[in-house]
C-alpha positions as CSV (number, residue, x, y, z in Angstrom):
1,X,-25.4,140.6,129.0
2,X,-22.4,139.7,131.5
3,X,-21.2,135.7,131.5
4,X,-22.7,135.4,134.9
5,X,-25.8,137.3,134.4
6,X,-26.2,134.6,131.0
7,X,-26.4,131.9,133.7
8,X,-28.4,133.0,136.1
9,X,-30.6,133.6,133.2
10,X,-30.3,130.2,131.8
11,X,-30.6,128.0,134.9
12,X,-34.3,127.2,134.6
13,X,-34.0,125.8,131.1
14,X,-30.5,123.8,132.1
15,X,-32.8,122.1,135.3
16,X,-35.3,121.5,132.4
17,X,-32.9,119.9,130.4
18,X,-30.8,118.0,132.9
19,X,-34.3,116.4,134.1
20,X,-35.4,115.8,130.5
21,X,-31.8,113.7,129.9
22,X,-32.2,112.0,133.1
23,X,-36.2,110.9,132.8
24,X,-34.4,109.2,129.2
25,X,-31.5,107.7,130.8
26,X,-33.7,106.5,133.7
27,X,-36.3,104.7,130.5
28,X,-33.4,103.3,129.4
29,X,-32.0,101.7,132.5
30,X,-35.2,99.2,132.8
31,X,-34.1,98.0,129.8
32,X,-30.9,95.6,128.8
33,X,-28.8,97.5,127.0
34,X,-26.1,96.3,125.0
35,X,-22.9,98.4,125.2
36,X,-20.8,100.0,122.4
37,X,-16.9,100.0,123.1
38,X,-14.8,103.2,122.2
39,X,-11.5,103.8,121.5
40,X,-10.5,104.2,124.6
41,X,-12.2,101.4,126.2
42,X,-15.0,102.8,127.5
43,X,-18.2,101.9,127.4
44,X,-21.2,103.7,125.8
45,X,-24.7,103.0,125.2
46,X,-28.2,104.5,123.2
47,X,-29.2,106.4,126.6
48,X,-25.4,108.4,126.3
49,X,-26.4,109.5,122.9
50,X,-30.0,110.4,123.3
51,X,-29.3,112.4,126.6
52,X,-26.5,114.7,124.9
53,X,-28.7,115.4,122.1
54,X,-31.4,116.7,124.6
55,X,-28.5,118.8,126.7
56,X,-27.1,120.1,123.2
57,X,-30.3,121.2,122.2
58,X,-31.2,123.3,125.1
59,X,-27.8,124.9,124.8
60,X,-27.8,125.7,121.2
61,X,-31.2,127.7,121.7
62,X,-29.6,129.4,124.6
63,X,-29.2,133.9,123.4
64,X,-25.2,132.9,123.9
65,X,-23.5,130.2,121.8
66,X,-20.2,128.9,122.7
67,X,-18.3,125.7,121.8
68,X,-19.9,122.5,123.1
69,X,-17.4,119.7,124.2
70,X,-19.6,116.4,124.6
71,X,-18.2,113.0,125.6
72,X,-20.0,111.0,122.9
73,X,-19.6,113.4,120.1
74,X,-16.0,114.5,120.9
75,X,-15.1,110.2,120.1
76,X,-13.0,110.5,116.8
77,X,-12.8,113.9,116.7
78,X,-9.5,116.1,117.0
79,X,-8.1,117.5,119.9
80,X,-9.8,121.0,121.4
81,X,-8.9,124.1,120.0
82,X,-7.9,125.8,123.4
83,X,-8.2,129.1,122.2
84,X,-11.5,129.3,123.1
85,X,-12.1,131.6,125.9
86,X,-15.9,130.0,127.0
87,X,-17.2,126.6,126.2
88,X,-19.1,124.0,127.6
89,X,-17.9,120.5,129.0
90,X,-20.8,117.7,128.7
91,X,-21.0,114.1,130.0
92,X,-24.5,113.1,129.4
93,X,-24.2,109.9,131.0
94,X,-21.6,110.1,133.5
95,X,-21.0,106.6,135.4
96,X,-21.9,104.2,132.2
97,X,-20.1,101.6,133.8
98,X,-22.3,102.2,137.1
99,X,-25.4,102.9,134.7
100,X,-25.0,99.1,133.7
101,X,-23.8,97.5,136.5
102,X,-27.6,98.8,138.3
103,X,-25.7,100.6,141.0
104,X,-27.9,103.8,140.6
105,X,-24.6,106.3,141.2
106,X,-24.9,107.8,137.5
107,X,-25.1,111.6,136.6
108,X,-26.0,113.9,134.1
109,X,-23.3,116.9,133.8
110,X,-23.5,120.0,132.3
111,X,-20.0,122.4,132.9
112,X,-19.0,125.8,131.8
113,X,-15.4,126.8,131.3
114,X,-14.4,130.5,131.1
115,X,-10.4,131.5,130.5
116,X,-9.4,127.8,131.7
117,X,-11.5,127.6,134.9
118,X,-14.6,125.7,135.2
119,X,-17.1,128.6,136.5
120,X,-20.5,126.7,136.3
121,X,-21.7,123.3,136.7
122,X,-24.8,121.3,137.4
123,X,-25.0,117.8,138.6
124,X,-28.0,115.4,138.0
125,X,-28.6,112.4,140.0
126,X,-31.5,110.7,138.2
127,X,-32.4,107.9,140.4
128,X,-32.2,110.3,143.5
129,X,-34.0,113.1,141.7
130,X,-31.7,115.6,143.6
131,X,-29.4,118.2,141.3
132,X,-26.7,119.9,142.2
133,X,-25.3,123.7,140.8
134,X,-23.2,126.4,141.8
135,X,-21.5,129.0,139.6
136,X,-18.6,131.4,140.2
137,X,-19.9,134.1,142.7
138,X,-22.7,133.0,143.6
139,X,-22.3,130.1,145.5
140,X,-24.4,126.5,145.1
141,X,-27.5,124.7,145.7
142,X,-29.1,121.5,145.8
143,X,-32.4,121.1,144.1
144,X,-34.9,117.9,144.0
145,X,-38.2,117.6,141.6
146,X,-40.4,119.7,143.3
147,X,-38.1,122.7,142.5
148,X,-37.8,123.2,146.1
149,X,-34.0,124.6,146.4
150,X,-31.4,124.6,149.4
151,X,-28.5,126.8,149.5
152,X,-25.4,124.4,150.2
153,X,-22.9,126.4,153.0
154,X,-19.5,124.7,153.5
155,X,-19.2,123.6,157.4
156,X,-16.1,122.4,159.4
157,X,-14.9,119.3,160.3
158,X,-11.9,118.1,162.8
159,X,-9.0,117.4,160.5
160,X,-7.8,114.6,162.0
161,X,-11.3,112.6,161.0
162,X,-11.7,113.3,157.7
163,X,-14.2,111.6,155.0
164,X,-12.4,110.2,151.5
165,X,-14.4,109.1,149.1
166,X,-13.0,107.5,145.7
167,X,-14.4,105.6,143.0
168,X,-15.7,102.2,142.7
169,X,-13.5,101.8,139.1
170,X,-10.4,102.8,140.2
171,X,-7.5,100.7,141.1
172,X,-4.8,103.2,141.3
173,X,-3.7,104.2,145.1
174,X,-4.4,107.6,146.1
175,X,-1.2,107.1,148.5
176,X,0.6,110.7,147.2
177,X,-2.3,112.6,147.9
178,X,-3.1,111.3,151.2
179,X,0.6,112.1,152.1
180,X,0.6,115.2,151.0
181,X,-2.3,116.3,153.5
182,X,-0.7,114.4,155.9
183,X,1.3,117.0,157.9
184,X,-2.1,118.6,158.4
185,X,-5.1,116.3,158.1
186,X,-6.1,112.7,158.3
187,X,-8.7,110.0,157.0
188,X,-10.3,108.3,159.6
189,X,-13.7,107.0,157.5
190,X,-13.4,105.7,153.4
191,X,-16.6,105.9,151.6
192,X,-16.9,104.9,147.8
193,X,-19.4,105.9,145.0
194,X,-19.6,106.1,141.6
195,X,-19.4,109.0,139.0
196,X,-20.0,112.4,139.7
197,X,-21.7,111.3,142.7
198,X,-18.4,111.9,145.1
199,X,-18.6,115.8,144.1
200,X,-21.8,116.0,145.1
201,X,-21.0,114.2,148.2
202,X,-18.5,116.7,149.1
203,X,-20.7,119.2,148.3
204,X,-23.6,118.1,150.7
205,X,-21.2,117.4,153.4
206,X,-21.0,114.2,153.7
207,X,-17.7,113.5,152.4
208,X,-14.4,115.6,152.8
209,X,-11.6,114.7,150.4
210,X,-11.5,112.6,146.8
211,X,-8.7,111.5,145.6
212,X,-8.4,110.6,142.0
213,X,-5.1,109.4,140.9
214,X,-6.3,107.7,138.0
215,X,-7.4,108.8,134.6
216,X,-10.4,110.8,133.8
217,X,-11.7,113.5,131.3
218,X,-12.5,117.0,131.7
219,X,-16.0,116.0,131.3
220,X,-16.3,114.1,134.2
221,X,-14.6,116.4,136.4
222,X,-15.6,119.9,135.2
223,X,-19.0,120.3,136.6
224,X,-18.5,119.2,139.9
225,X,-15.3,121.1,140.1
226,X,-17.3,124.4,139.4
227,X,-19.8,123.2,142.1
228,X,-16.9,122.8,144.8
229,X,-15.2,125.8,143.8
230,X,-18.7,128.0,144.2
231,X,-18.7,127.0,147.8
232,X,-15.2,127.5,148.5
233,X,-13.5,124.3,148.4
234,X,-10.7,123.3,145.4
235,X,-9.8,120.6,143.3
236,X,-5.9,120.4,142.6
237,X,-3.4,118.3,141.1
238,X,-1.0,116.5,142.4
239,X,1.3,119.8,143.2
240,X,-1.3,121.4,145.1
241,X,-2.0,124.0,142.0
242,X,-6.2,124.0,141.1
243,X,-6.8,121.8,138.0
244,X,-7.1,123.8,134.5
245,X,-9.0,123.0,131.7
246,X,-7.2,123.9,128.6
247,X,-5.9,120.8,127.8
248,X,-5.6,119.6,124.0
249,X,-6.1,116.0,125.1
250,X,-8.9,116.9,126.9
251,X,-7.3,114.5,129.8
252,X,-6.5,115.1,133.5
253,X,-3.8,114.7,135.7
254,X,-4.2,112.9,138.9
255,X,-5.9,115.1,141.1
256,X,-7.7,115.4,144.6
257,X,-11.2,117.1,145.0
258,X,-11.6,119.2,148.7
259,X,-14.1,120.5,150.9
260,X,-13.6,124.2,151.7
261,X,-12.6,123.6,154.5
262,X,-9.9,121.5,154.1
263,X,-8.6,123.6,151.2
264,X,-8.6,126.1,153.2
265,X,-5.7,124.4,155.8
266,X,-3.6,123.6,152.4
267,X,-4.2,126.4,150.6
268,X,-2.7,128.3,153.7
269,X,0.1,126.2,154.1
């Protein structure tokens, strides 16, 4: 069986699974939760935990293994052995900071990276019951409870009133990005969301550019990277090349997320 044909195959189970880990997560957010602290600084809770172990488990029954990179097991461990070709990118709980806060703008996210470039990912938004996938080839979808599906299409917008959206948590300015579409596009609305969220916004069409100069790790970025990318759009760094993930950190460089169609412009230029 081909890598794509595997998916396609497995998509049913992965819904399953992403609305399994976010009816936990959503148990767990009636409830006050007191935080663990990692290394890094980041927070992390009971309902990260218990929501990778349900994803981890639907993927290790799956009739193709590969290598599973999840946020809460990764902690501690040593850095990725890049030379694997395929494996999976998981943040079970992605937005913990939004998750306690009781902003509702918290994801479940289940990625797939083949040869360094993230080729599948679904995006669950458990308070909104709406998720989000798209693979390589075959474009992307946005799904709510009733298993009623809509194909997402790309659609154009003016380039002189573009949508940014960015992050609730970051600080950093997203200055070098904005100048680099500058000779071509500009932002005339700024929205703000948490977590995965801003992917999916783009994705939807309601946003048209995020900007993330700050740091982040392939697993919050990789499966709503695959999601833009199925519909056309990008996500680059800050020299206009698409992100990769084959780094041995596991971290990203500063990087700006697009809609199709203003990848498009850019990728022309």
């Amino acid at each position: 069986m081909s890598l794509y044909a595997f998916l396609d195959d497995s998509v049913p189970r992965l819904v399953s699974a992403c609305f399994d880990a976010g009816d936990l997560i959503l148990r767990h957010y009636k409830a006050d939760l007191t935080p663990e602290v990692k290394a890094d600084g980041s927070p992390s809770t009971v309902a990260d935990k218990e929501a990778e172990a349900i994803l981890c488990a639907t993927l290790n029954t799956l009739p193709q293994q590969f290598p599973i990179i999840a946020e809460e097991a990764f902690e501690g461990k040593l850095a990725l052995d890049v030379s694997h070709e395929t494996f999976w990118l998981l943040d079970p709980l992605d937005g913990t900071r939004e998750f306690l806060s009781h902003t509702d703008e918290f994801t479940v996210n289940i990625g797939l990276v083949h040869q360094g470039i993230p080729v599948f990912g679904m995006v669950y938004i458990p308070v909104e019951g709406f998720l989000f996938f798209g693979r390589q080839g075959r474009g992307a979808c946005m799904m709510g409870r009733d298993g009623m599906a809509t194909l997402l299409k790309p659609s154009a917008r003016p380039l002189n009133q573009l949508r940014m959206i960015t992050s609730r948590q970051t600080k950093a300015s997203p200055q070098m990005f904005l100048d680099k579409i500058a000779p071509v596009a500009c932002v005339t609305t700024e929205l703000h969301a948490g977590s995965s969220l801003k992917f999916c916004r783009i994705a939807e069409d309601r946003a048209d550019i995020y900007p993330r100069p700050g740091r982040t790790m392939m697993w919050d970025t990789c499966a709503g990277d695959a999601l833009l990318r199925s519909m056309g759009g990008m996500v680059m760094d800050a020299t206009g090349a698409p992100l990769t993930y084959d780094s041995k950190t596991l971290e990203n460089p500063p990087f700006m997320a697009l809609s199709a169609d203003v990848w498009g412009v850019l990728s022309d230029g």
